[in-house]
C-alpha positions as CSV (number, residue, x, y, z in Angstrom):
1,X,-41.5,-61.2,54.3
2,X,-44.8,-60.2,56.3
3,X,-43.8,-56.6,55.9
4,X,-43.0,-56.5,52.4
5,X,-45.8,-58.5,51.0
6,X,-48.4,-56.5,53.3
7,X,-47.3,-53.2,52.2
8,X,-48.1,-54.0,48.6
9,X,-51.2,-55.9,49.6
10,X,-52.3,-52.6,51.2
11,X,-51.6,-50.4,48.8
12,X,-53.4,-52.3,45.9
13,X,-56.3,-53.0,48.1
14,X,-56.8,-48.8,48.4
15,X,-56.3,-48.6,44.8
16,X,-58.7,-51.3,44.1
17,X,-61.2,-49.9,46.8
18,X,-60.7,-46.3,45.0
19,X,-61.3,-47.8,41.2
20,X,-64.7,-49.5,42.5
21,X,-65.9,-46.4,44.1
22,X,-65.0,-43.8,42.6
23,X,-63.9,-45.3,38.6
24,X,-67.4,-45.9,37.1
25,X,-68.3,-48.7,34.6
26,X,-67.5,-52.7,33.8
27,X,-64.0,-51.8,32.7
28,X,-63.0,-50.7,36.0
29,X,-65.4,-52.6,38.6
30,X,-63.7,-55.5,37.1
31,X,-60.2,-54.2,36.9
32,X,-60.9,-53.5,40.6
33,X,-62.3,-57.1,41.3
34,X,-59.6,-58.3,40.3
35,X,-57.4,-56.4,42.0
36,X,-59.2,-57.5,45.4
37,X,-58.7,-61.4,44.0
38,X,-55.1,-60.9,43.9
39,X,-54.9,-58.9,47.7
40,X,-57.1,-61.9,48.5
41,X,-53.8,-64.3,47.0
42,X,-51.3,-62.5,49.1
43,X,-53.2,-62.3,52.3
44,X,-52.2,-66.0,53.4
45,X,-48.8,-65.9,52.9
46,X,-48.8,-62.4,54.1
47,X,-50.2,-63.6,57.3
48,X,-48.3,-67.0,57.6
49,X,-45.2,-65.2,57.5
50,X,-45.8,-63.8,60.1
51,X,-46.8,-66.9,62.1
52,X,-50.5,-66.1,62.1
53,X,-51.4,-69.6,61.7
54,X,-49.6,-70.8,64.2
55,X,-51.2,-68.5,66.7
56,X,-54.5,-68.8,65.5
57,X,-55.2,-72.8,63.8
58,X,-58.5,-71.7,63.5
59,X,-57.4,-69.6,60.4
60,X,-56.7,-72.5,58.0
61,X,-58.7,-72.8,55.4
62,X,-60.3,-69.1,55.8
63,X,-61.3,-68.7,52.0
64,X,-59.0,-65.7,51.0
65,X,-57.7,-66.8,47.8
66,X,-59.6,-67.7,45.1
67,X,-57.0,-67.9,42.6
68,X,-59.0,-69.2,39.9
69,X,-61.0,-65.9,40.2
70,X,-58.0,-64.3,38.0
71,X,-58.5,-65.3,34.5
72,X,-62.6,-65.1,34.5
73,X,-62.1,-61.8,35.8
74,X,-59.3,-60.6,33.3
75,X,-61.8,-61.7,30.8
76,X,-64.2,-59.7,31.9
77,X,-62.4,-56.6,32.2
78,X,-61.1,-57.3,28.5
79,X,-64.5,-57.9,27.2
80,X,-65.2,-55.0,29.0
81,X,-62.8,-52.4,27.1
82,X,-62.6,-54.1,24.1
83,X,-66.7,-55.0,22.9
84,X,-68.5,-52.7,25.7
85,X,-70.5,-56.1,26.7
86,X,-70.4,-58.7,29.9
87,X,-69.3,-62.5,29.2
88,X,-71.4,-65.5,30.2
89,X,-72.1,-66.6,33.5
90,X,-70.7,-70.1,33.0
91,X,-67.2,-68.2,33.8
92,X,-67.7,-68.0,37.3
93,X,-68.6,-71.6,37.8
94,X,-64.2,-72.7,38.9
95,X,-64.2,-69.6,41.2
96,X,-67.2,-69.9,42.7
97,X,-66.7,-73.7,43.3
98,X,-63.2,-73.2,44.8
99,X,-64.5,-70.2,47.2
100,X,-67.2,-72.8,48.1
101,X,-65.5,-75.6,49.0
102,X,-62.8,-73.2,51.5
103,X,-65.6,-72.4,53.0
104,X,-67.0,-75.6,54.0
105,X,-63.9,-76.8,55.0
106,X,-63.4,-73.3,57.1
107,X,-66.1,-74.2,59.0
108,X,-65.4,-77.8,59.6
109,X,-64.3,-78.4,63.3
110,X,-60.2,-77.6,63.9
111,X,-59.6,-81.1,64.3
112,X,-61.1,-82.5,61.1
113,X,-60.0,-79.8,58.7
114,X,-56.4,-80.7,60.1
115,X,-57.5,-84.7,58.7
116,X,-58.4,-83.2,55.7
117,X,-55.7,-81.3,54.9
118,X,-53.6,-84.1,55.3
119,X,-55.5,-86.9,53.4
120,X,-57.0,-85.1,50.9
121,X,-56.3,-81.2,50.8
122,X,-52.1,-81.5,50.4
123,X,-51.9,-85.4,48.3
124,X,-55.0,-84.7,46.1
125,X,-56.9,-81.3,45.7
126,X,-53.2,-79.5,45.8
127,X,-52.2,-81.2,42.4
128,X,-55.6,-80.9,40.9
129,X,-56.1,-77.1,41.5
130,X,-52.5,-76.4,41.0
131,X,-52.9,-78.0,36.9
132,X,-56.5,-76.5,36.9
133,X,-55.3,-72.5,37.6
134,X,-52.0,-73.0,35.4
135,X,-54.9,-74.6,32.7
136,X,-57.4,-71.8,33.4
137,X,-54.6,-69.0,33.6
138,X,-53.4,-70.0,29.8
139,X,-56.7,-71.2,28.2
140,X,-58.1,-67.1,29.3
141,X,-54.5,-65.7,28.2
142,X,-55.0,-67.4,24.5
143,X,-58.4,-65.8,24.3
144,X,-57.2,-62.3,25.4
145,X,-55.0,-62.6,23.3
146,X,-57.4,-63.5,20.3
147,X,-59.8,-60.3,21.3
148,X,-56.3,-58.1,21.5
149,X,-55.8,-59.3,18.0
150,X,-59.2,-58.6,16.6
151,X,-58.9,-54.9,18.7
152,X,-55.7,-53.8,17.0
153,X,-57.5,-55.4,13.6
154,X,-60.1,-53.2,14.0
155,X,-58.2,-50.1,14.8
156,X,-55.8,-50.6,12.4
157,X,-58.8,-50.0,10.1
158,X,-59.6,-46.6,11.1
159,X,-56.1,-44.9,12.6
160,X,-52.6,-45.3,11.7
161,X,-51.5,-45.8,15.2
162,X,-52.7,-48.3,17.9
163,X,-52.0,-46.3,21.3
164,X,-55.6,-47.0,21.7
165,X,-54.3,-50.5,21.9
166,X,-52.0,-50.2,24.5
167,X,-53.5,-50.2,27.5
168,X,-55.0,-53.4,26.7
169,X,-51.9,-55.1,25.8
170,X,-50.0,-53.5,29.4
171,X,-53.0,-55.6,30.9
172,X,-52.7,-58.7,28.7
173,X,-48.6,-59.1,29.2
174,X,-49.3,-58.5,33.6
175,X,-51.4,-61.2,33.3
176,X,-49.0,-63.5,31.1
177,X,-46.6,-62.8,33.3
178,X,-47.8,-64.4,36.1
179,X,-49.2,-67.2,34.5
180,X,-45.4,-67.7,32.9
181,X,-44.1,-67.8,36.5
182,X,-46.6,-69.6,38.5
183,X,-46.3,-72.2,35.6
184,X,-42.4,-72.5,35.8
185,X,-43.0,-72.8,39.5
186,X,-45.2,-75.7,38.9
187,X,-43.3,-77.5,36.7
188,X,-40.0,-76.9,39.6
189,X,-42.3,-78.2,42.7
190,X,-43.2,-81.4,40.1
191,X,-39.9,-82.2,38.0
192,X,-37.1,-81.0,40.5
193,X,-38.0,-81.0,43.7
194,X,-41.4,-80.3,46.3
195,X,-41.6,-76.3,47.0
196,X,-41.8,-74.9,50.3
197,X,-44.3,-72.6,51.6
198,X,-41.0,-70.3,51.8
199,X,-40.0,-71.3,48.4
200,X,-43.1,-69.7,46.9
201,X,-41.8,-66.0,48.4
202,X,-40.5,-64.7,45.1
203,X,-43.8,-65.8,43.0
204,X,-45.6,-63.6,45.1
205,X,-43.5,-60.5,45.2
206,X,-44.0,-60.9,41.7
207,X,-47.8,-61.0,41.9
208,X,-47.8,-58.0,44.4
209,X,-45.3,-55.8,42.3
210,X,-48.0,-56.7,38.8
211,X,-50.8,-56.1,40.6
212,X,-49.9,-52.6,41.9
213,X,-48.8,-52.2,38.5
214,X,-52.2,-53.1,37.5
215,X,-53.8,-50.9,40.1
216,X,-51.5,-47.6,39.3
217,X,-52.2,-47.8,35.7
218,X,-56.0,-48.6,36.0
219,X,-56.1,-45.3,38.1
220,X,-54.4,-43.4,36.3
221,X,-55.8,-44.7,33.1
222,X,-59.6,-45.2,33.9
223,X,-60.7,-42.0,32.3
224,X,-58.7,-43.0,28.9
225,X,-60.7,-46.1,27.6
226,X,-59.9,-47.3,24.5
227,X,-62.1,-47.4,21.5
228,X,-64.5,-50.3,22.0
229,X,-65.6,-52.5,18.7
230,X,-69.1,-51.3,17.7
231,X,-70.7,-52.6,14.8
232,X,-73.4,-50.9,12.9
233,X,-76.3,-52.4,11.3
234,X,-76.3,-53.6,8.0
235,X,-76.4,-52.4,4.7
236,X,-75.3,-52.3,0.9
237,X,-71.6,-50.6,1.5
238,X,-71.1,-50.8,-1.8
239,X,-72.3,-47.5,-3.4
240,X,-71.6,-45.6,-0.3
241,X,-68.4,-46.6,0.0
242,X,-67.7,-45.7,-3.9
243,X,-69.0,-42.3,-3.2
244,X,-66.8,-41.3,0.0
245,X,-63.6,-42.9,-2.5
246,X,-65.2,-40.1,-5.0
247,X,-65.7,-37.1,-2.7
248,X,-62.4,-38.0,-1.0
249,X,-60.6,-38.0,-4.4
250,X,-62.1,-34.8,-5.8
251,X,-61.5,-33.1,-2.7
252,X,-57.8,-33.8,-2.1
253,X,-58.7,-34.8,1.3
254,X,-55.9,-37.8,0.9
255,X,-53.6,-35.1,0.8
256,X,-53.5,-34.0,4.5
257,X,-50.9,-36.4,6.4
258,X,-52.7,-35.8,9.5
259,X,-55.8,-37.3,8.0
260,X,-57.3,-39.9,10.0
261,X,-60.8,-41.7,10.7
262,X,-62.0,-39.1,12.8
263,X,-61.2,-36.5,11.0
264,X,-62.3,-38.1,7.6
265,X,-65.6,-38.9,9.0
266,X,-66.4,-35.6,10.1
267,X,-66.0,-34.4,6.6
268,X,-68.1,-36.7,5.2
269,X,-70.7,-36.4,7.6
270,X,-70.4,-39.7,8.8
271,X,-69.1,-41.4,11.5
272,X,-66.3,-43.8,12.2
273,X,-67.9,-46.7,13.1
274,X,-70.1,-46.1,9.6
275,X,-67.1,-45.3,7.7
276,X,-64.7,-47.7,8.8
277,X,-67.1,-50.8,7.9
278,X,-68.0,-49.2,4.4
279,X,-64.8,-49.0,3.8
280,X,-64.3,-52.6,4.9
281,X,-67.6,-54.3,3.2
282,X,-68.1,-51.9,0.4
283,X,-64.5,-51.9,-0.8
284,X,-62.4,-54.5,1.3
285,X,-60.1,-51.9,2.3
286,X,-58.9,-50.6,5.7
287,X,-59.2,-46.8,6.3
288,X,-55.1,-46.4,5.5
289,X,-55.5,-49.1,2.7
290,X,-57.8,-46.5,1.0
291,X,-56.1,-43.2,1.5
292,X,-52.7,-44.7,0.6
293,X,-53.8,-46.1,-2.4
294,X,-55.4,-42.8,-3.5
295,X,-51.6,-41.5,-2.6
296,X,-49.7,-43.9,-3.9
297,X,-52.0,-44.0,-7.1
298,X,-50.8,-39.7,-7.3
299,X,-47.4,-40.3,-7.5
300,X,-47.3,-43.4,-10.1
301,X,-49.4,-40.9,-12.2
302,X,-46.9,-38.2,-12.1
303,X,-43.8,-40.8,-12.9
304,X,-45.7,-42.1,-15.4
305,X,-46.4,-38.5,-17.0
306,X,-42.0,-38.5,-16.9
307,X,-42.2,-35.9,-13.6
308,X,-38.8,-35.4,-12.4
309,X,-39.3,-34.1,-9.6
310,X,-37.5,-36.2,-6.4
311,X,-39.7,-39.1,-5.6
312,X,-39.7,-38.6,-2.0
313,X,-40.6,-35.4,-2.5
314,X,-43.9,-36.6,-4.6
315,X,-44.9,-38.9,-2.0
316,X,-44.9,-35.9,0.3
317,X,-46.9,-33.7,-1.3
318,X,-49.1,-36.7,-1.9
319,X,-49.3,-37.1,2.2
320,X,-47.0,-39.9,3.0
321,X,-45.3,-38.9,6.3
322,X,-42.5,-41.5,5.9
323,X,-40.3,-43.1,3.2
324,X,-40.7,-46.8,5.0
325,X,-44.3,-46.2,4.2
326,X,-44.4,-44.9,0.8
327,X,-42.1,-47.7,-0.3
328,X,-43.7,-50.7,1.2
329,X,-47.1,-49.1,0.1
330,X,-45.9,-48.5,-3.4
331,X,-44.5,-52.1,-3.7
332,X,-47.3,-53.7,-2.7
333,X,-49.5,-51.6,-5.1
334,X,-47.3,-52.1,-8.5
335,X,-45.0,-54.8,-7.6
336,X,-41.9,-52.4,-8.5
337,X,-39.9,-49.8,-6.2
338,X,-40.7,-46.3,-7.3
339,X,-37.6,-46.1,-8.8
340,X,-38.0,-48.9,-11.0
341,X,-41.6,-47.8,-12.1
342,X,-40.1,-44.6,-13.0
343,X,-37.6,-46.3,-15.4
344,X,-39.8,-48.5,-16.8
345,X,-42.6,-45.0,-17.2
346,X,-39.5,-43.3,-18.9
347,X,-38.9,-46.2,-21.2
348,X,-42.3,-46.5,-22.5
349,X,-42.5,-42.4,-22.8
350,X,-39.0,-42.3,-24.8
351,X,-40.2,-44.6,-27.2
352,X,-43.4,-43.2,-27.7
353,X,-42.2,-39.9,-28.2
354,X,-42.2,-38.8,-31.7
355,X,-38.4,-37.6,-31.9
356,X,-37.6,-41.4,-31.5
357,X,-39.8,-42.1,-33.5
358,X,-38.1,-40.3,-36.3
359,X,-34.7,-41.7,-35.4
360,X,-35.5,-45.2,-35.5
């Protein structure tokens, strides 16, 4: 057990060291703190496996976890990739009061930390921390959660993909994970029956095989931030944005399928942070809201001018790079499939047309 848990402790605790020194910014000092706050998790039952308390009493109480160091510190690194920006200080009061009080009782005499462990560590502070990390480990998985949301909100505005996204959400669904298990084993060492200190093995595989997870990916990864949220100051959108939606139109810019924010904004002499909220506040539209209803608006024009030409075909030339799209977009537009706007265009043409005219 020793073995098994040490090699992953180790192996984190080099990535972790490596992210910190040589990984620079918020994003990854925090990614790497946390890293060390899991190692830090590991280290007792890594060393009591292996009968290191037994041999050495002194060691109790030795303030290497901090478990309710995780969630702040997720936080953090979230806040971190997501709005560039640092979170308030009143995060670290848990942590900092649970490192604290190991450390006074760490350097209580041998004989009285044993009394305390028994009268008030193990019957008291036990339960108290153990509802207090399960409550701190969901209430800071909601608010990820909430800032993931708003991140793939604000993306979704200016690219038609969220792989910017992703790394985010790996980091959000790690961190759910544990706080799934350590939860179920709560709710086990309450409703069915007390939990061992052997008992808790498999929880902590777990948390070694996420966090080297954690630590692989935030090497490999540290260099490919996502987009963070950046709002620009404020102005009247509203004329702006009607002039892009007029250049863009007269230009046939919608027409390129591999159009996106970046590359719109560069056309316009813009940027995307600029362009995205103009599009937003001057129009109330999303970046692929705008283009697509430009599209979309092309091929209703040619169905209603009695263009038989295939309709997939239309939306192609008009830039749509997938039926699914097109369709959904179309609906949503006119209320009708493209194939039933096109009857209902032919209709209205037939009778206008002055040969039926003549016949009726």
């Amino acid at each position: 057990m020793s073995l098994i848990l040490g090699l992953f402790e180790v192996q984190m605790l080099v990535l972790a060291t490596a992210i910190i020194i040589w990984r620079h910014g918020a994003a990854q000092r925090s990614l790497g703190a946390l890293l060390i706050v899991l190692c830090g998790m590991l280290t007792p039952f890594t060393i009591g496996y292996a009968g290191f308390y037994d041999r050495w009493p002194w060691l109790s109480f030795a303030p290497f976890a901090v478990p309710l160091a995780m969630g702040p510190l997720l936080y953090v690194h979230l806040n971190a990739l997501i709005f560039d920006r640092p979170i308030q200080r009143w995060h670290a009061a848990l942590p900092v009061g649970q490192f604290a009080y190991q450390a006074v009782a760490f350097c209580l005499p041998l004989g009285l930390r044993g009394t305390f462990d028994r009268e008030i560590q193990r019957p008291w502070l036990d339960p108290i921390l153990a509802v207090l990390l399960v409550a701190s480990m969901t209430g800071y998985a909601v608010a990820a959660l909430r800032a993931l949301r708003q991140h793939r909100g604000w993306l979704m505005a200016r690219r038609s993909d969220l792989a910017a996204a992703k790394r985010v959400q790996a980091v959000l669904i790690a961190f759910a994970v544990i706080a799934a298990v350590r939860t179920a084993y709560l709710v086990a060492d309450t409703l069915i029956a007390p939990l061992s200190y052997f008992d808790m093995f498999g929880f902590y595989v777990l948390l070694a095989i996420v966090g080297n997870y954690l630590a692989i990916e935030g090497w490999r990864q540290a260099d490919a931030r996502p987009q963070p949220i950046v709002e620009p100051i404020e102005r009247d959108w509203r004329p702006i944005a009607a002039e892009w939606i007029r250049r863009i139109e007269d230009q046939g810019w919608w027409r390129d399928p591999d159009l996106d924010l970046a590359g719109l904004a560069r056309r316009l002499g813009t940027n995307t942070a600029y362009l995205s909220r103009g599009l937003n506040e001057g129009l109330g539209l999303g970046f692929a809201e705008a283009i697509n209803g430009l599209r979309v608006e092309q091929v209703a024009a040619r169905l209603l001018d009695g263009s038989d030409g295939d309709i997939l075909t239309l939306a192609i030339d008009a830039g749509f790079g997938s039926k699914a799209t097109f369709n959904r977009v179309f609906k949503d537009r006119f209320g009708v499939t493209p194939s039933a706007y096109r009857r209902v265009s032919k209709g209205k043409n037939d009778v206008g047309h002055p040969d039926s005219q003549r016949m009726a």
